[in-house]
C-alpha positions in Angstrom: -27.2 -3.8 17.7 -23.8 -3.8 18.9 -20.8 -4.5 16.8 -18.4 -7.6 17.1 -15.5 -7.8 18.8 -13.8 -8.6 15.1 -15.6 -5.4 13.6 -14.0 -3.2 16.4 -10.3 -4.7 15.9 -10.9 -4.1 11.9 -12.0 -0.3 12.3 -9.1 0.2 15.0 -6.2 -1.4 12.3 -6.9 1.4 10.0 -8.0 3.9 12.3 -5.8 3.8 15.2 -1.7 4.1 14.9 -1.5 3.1 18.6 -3.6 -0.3 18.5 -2.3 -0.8 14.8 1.5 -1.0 16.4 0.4 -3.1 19.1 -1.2 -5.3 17.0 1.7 -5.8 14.5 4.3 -6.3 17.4 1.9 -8.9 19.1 1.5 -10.7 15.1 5.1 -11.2 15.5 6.5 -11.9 18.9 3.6 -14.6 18.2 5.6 -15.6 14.7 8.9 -15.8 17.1 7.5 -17.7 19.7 5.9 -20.3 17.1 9.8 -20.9 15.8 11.0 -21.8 18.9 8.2 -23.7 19.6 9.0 -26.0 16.3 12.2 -26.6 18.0 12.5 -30.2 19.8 15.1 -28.8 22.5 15.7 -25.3 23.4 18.8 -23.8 25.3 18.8 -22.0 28.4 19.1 -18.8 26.9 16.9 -19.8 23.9 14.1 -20.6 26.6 14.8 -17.2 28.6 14.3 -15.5 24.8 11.1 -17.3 24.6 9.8 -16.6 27.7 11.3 -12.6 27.2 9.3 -12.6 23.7 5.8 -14.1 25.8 6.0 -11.1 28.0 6.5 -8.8 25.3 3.6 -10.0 23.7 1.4 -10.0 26.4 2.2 -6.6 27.0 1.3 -5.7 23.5 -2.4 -7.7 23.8 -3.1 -5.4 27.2 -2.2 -2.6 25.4 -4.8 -3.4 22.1 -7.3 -4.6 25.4 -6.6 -1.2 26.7 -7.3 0.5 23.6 -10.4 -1.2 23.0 -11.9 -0.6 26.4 -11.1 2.9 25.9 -13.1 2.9 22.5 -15.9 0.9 23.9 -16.4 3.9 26.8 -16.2 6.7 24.3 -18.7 4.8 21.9 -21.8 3.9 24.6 
């Protein structure tokens, strides 16, 4: 029986330095992005920060997606 996506991302936290950076970064360009949305009006540079910090955390979730197809490979 195969293990859940939830099981993987648990062993790869304490297992993997790589994924466990990726994952931390994402956590908080998330926390960023979530105080600027609270805001009611954002400048034009707040909203180019905002966009900035979406990249940056979707780069971090295809590097965990990265890591996790590379896991799932080497496990099967």
């Amino acid at each position: 029986m195969g293990r859940s996506e939830e099981d993987l991302v648990k062993e790869l936290l304490e297992r993997d330095e790589e994924f466990k950076q990726a994952y931390l970064a994402h956590e908080e360009y998330e926390k960023k992005i979530a105080e600027f949305d609270k805001r009611p009006y954002l400048s034009t540079e707040e909203q180019l920060t905002r966009k900035k910090l979406q990249k940056l955390k979707l780069a971090e979730k295809d590097k965990m997606e990265a890591i996790l197809a590379r896991y799932r490979a080497n496990v099967k």
